[in-house]
DOGUVEX-19816 format. One line per field, with one value per residue (C-alpha): x, y, z; residue in one letter. Coordinates in Angstrom, 1 decimal, m for minus. Each point is the difference from the previous one (the first is absolute). Layout:
<pts>
c1: [X/...]
c2: [Y/...]
c3: [Z/...]
residuo: [A/...]
</pts>
This chain:
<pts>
c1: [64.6/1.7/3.3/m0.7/m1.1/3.3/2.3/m1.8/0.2/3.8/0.5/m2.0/3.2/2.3/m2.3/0.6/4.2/m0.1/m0.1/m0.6/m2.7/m3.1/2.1/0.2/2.7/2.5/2.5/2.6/3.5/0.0/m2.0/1.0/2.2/m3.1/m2.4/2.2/0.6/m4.2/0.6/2.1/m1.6/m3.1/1.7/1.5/m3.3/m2.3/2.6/m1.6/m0.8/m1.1/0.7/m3.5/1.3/3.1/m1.5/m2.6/2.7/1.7/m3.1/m0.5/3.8/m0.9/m3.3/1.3/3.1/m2.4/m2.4/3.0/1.3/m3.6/0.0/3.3/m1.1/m2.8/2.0/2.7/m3.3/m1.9/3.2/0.6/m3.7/0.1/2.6/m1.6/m3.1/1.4/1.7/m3.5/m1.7/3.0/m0.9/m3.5/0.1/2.6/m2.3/m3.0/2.5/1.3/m4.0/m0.7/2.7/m0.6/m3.5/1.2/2.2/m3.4/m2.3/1.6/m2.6/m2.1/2.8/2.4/m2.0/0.2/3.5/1.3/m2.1/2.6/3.3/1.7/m1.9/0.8/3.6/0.3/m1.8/2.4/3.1/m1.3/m0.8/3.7/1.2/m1.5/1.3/3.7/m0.3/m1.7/2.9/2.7/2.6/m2.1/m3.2/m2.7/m1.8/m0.5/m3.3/m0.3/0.3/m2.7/m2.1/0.2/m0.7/m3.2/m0.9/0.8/m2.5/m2.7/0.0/1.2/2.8/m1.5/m0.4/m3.7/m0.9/2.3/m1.9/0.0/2.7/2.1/m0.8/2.0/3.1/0.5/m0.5/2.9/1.6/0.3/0.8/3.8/0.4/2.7/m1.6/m4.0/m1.0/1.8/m1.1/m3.1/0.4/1.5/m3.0/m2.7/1.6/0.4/m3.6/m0.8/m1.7/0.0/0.5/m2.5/m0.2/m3.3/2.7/3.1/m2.1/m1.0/4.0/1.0/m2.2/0.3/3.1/2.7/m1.9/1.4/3.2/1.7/3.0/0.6/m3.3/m1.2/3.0/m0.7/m3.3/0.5/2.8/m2.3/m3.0/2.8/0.8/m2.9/m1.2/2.4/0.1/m3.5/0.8/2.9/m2.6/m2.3/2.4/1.3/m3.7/m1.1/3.6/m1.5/m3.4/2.1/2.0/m3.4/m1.8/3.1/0.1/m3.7/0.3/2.9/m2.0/m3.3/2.6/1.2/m0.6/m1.7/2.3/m0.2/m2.1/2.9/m2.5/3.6/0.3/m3.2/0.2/3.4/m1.2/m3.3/2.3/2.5/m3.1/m2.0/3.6/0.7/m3.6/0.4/3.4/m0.9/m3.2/2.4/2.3/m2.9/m1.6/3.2/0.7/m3.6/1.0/3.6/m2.0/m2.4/2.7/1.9/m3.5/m0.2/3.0/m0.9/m3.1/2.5/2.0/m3.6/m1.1/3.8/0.0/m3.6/0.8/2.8/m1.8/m3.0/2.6/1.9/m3.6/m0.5/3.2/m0.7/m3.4/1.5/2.3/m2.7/m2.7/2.8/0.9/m3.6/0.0/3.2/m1.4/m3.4/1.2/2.2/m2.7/m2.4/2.6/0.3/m3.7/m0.1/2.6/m1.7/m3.5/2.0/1.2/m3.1/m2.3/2.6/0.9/3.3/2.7/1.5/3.8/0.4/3.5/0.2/m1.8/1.8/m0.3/m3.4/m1.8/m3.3/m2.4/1.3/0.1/m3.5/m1.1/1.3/m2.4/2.0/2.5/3.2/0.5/2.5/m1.4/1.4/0.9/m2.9/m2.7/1.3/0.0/m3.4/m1.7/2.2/0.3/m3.3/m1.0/m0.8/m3.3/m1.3/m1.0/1.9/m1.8/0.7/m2.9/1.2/3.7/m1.2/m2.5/3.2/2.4/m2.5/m1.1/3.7/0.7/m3.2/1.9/1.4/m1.3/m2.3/m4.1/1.4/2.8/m2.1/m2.6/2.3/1.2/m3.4/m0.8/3.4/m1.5/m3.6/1.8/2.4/m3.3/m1.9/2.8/0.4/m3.9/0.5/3.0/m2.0]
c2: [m100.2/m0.4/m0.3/3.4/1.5/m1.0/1.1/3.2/0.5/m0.9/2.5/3.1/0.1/0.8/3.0/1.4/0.0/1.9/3.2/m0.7/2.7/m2.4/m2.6/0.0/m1.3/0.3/3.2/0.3/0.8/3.9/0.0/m1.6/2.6/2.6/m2.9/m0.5/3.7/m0.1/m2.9/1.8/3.0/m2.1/m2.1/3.4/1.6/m3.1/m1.7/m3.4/m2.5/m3.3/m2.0/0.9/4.0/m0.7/m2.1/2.7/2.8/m2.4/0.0/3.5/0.7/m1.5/1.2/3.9/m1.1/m1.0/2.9/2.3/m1.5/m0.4/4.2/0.2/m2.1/1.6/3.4/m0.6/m1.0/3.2/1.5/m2.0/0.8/3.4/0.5/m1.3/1.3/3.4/m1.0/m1.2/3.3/1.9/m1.9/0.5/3.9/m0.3/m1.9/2.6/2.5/m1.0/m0.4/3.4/1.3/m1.1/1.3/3.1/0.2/m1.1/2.4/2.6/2.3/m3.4/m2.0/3.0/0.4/m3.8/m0.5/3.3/m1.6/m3.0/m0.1/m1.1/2.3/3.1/m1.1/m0.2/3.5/1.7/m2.5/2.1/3.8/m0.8/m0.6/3.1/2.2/m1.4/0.8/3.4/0.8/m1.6/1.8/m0.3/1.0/m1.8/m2.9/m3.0/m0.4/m3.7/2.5/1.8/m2.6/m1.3/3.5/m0.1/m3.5/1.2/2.7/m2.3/0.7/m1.5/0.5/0.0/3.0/m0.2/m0.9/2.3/1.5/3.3/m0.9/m2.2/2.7/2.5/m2.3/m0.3/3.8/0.2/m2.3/0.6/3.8/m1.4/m1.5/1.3/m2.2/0.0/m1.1/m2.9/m1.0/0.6/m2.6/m2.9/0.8/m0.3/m3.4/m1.2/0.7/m1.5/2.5/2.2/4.0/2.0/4.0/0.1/m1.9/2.2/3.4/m1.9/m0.3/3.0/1.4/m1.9/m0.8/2.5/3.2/2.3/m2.2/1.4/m3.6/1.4/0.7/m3.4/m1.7/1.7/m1.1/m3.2/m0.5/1.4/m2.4/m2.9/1.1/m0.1/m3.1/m1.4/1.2/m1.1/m4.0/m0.3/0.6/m2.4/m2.5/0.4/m0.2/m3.3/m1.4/0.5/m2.0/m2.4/m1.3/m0.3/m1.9/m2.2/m0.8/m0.5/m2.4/m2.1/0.0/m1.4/m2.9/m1.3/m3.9/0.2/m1.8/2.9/m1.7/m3.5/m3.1/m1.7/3.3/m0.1/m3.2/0.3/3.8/m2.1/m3.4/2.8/1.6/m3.4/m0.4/2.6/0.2/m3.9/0.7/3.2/m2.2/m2.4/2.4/1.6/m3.8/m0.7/3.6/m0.7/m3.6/1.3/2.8/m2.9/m2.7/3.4/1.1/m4.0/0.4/2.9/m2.8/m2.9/2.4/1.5/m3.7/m1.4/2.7/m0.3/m3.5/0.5/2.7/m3.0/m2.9/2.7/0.6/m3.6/m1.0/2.9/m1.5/m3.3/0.4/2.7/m3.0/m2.6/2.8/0.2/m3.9/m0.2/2.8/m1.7/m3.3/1.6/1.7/m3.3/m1.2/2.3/m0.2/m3.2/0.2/2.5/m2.1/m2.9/2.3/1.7/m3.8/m2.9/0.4/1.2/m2.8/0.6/m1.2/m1.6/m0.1/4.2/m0.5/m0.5/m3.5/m0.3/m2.6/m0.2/m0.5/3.1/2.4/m1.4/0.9/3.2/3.0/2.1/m2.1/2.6/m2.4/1.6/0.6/0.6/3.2/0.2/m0.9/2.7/2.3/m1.1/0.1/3.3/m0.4/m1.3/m3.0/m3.5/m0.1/3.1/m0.9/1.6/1.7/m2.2/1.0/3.9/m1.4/m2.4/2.6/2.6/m2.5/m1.0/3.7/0.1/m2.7/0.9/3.7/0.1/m3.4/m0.6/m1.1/m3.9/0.2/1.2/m2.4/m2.6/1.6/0.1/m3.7/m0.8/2.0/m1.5/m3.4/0.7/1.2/m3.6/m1.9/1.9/m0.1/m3.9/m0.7/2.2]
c3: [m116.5/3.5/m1.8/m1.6/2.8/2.0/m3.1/0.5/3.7/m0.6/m2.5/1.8/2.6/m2.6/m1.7/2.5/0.3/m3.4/1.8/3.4/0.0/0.7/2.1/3.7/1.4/m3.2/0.0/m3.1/1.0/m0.4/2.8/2.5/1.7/0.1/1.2/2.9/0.8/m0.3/3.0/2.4/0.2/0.3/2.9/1.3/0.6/0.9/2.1/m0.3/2.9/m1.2/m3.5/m1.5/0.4/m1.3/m3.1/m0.8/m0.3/m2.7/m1.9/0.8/m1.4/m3.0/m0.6/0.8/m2.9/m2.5/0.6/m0.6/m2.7/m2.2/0.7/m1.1/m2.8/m0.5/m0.2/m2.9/m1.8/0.8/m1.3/m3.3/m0.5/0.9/m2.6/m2.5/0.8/m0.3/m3.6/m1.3/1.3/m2.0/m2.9/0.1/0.0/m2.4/m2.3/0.5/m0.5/m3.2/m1.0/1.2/m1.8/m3.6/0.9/0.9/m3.2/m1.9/1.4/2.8/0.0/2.1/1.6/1.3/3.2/0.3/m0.6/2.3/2.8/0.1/1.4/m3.1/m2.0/1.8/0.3/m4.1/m0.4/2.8/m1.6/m3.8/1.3/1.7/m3.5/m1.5/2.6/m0.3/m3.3/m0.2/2.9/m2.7/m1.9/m3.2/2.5/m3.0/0.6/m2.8/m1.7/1.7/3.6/m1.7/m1.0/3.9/1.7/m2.1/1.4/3.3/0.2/m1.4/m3.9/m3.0/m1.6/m3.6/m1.9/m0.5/3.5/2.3/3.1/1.2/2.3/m2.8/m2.3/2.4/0.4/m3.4/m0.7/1.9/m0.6/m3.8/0.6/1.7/m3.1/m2.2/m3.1/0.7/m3.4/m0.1/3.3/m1.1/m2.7/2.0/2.6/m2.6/m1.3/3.4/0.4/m3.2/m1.5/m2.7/0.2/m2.1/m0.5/2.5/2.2/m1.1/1.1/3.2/0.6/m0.7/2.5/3.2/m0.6/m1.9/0.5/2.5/0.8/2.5/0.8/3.2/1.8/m1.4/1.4/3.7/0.2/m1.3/2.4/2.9/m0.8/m0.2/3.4/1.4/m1.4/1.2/3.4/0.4/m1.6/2.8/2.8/m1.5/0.0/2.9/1.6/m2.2/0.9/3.9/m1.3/m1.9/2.8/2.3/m2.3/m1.0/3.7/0.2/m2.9/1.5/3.2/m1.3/m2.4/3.4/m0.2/m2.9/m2.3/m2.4/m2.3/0.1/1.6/1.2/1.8/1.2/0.6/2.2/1.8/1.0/1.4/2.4/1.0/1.5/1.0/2.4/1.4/1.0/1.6/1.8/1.3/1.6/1.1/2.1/1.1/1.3/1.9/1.3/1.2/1.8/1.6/1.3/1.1/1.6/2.2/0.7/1.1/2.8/0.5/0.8/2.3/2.0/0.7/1.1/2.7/1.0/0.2/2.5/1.8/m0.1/1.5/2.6/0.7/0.7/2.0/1.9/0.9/0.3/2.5/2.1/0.2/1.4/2.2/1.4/m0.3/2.4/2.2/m0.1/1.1/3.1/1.1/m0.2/1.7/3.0/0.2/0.2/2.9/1.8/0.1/1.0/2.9/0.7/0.1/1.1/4.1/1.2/0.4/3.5/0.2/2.3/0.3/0.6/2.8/3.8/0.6/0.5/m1.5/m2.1/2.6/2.3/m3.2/m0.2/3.5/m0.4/m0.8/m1.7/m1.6/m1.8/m3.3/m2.4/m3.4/m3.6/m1.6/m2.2/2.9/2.2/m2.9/m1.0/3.6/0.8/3.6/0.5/2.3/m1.7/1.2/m1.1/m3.5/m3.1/m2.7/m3.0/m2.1/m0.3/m0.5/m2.3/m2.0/m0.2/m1.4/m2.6/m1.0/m0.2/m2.2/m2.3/m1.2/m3.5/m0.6/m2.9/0.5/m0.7/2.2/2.4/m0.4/0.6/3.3/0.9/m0.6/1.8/3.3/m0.2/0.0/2.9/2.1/m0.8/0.7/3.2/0.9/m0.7/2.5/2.5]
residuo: [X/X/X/X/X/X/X/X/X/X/X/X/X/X/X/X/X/X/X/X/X/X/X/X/X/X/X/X/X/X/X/X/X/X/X/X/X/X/X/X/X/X/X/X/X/X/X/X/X/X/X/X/X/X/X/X/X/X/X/X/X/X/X/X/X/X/X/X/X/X/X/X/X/X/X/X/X/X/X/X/X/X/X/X/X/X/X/X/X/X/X/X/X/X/X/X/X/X/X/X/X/X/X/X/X/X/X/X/X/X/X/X/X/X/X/X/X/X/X/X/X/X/X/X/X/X/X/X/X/X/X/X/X/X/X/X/X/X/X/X/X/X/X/X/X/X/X/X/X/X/X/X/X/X/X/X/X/X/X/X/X/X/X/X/X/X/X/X/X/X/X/X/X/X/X/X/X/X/X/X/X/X/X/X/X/X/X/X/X/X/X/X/X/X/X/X/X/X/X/X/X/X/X/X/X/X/X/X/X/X/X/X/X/X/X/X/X/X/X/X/X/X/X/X/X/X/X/X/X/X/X/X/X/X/X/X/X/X/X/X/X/X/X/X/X/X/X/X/X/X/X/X/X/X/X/X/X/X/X/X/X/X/X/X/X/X/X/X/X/X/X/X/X/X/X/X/X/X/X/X/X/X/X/X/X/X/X/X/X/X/X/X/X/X/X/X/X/X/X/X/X/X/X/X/X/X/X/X/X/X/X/X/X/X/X/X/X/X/X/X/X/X/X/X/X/X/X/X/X/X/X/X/X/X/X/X/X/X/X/X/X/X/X/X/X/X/X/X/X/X/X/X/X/X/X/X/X/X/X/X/X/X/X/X/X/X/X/X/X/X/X/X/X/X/X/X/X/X/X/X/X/X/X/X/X/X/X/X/X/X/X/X/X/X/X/X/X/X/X/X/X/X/X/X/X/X/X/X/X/X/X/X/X/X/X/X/X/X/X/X/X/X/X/X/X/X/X/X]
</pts>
């Protein structure tokens, strides 16, 4: 069973290289050049950026070839079929035609309406008043008995002796009246109709037909009905021509992937059809998936420059907090120097001072010592014994140092103070 499955899963690949149609990475040789003119206008507007872009307009390519080529396809079969389609519609009127016909040779007086409503029937009966008026307009300006016999049919009556209408009746009147020989005509009428002339049928001859002859006026108003009739059968035709081309079209229309009646047609019209709705599904999945990779692409390129706006950001915040650090530290420092100024007693040198020794600059009451930049600064001209004001210089500097810091910087300022204080309270 597994061995027959695999022979099978082998063998589906190569279905599909018959025609390519239902494959999807397989392309015959005739198309190659347009697949790759499919490619570079893809490449041309897309402008791909990464291999999974540049992959999916190869699929793409290849999907927008074999979309194209199933309608092409899909067209020389719409018009092999319309062709034939129109040749079995043809055939099909012919067919009722030639059926309305005999009927209307049968029985005219029922199927003349019916055939005259049909484009092939109005075409014969404006193709035979045509013939009667060429030849009542001939040199020998007569018409045969057989034209006779078919402008009775024409109007909707017999031909037949004993079964002429009012309207056949007339025709042949005249008819009859332009001949130069009316008896024998007569004869070969009456045999044609197969029937035999009696003296009730004689009299009935002589009456409607020879009496009053006047050849001439019959022949004008033969020739003026002939006329009109067929005046009137060449605007009908041309009308039904009008309704015969609509529904011809109507009827090729409605055969469209049909098969026109051949299953292997059907068969095939119903195989192009699955066809080109798969292909024009992948075609759109992968114009979807391009237009995704291209807004992922905006994506990547939004979150690369918040991320260097992010790390500017940080280096920027970086290098401010070891400015504050280095800042902080010199001013710890100088604070540090100032207290030690402000609590630890004055070194006197002893050396600046005019060769008197420790015990005389002792006895002295208002000893001159020379002190450093930073103490004169500090004590700005002031005496040493008046006492300087270290809390208010000390509460400036640390007010100073607390701005622009953050609550944990400044809690560790704060813990750095309240330490210096206790060691100072401790040394006394």
């Amino acid at each position: 069973m597994s061995q027959i499955s695999s022979e099978s899963n082998a063998q589906s690949p190569r279905n599909a290289l018959r025609h390519g149609l239902s494959s999807v990475a397989h392309i015959p040789l005739y198309g190659i050049d347009k697949a790759r003119i499919f490619h570079l206008e893809l490449i041309r507007v897309h402008q791909p950026q990464s291999d999974e872009e540049r992959d999916c307009i190869s699929e793409l390519a290849l999907a927008r070839w074999k979309s194209s080529e199933i309608d092409r396809q899909l067209d020389l079969r719409a018009q092999a079929e319309s062709a034939q389609a129109g040749q079995i519609f043809d055939r099909q009127m012919l067919d009722q035609f030639e059926s309305d016909e005999k009927g209307w040779r049968s029985s005219p007086r029922f199927r003349a309406d019916v055939l005259g409503n049909s484009f092939y029937g109005a075409s014969l009966f404006e193709q035979l008043w045509t013939e009667i008026v060429a030849a009542l307009n001939s040199p020998i300006r007569k018409i045969s008995l057989q034209q006779a016999r078919n402008m009775a049919l024409l109007v909707g009556s017999s031909w037949k002796i004993h079964e002429l209408s009012l309207d056949g009746l007339w025709l042949f009147s005249r008819f009859l009246k332009m001949e130069n020989n009316p008896a024998q005509t007569i004869k070969a009428w009456a045999q044609s109709s197969s029937t035999v002339l009696v003296v009730g049928d004689s009299e009935f001859i002589d009456h409607h037909f020879l009496s009053g002859s006047d050849p001439t006026k019959s022949y004008t108003e033969l020739n003026e009905r002939a006329k009109k009739e067929q005046c009137f059968w060449l605007t009908r035709k041309r009308e039904l021509d009008m309704e015969y081309a609509t529904r011809r079209n109507q009827f090729i229309e409605m055969s469209m992937g049909t098969g026109l009646g051949d299953p292997n047609r059907t068969h095939d019209a119903r195989l192009a059809l699955r066809y080109q709705i798969t292909a024009q599904n992948r075609a759109d999945k992968l114009t979807r998936r391009l237009d995704g990779l291209k807004r992922h692409r905006n994506l990547l390129e939004y979150r690369a420059t918040m991320a260097q706006e992010r790390e500017a950001r940080r280096l920027e915040r970086h290098s401010r907090d070891q400015l504050n650090a280095y800042d902080m530290t010199c001013d710890e420092h100088h604070d540090q120097a100032l207290m030690a100024v402000d609590l630890d007693p004055v070194p006197i040198d002893l050396d600046c001072v005019d060769g008197k020794t420790e015990q005389e600059f002792a006895e002295n009451d208002n000893p001159q010592v020379i002190l450093p930049e930073a103490v004169a600064s500090a004590v700005q001209n002031k005496n040493l014994d008046q006492p300087i004001e270290f809390e208010s210089r000390l509460q400036d500097r640390i007010e100073r140092m607390m701005k622009g810091r953050n609550r944990s910087e400044r809690s560790r300022i704060k813990k750095q103070v309240k330490a210096m204080r206790m060691e100072m309270a401790a040394t006394g």
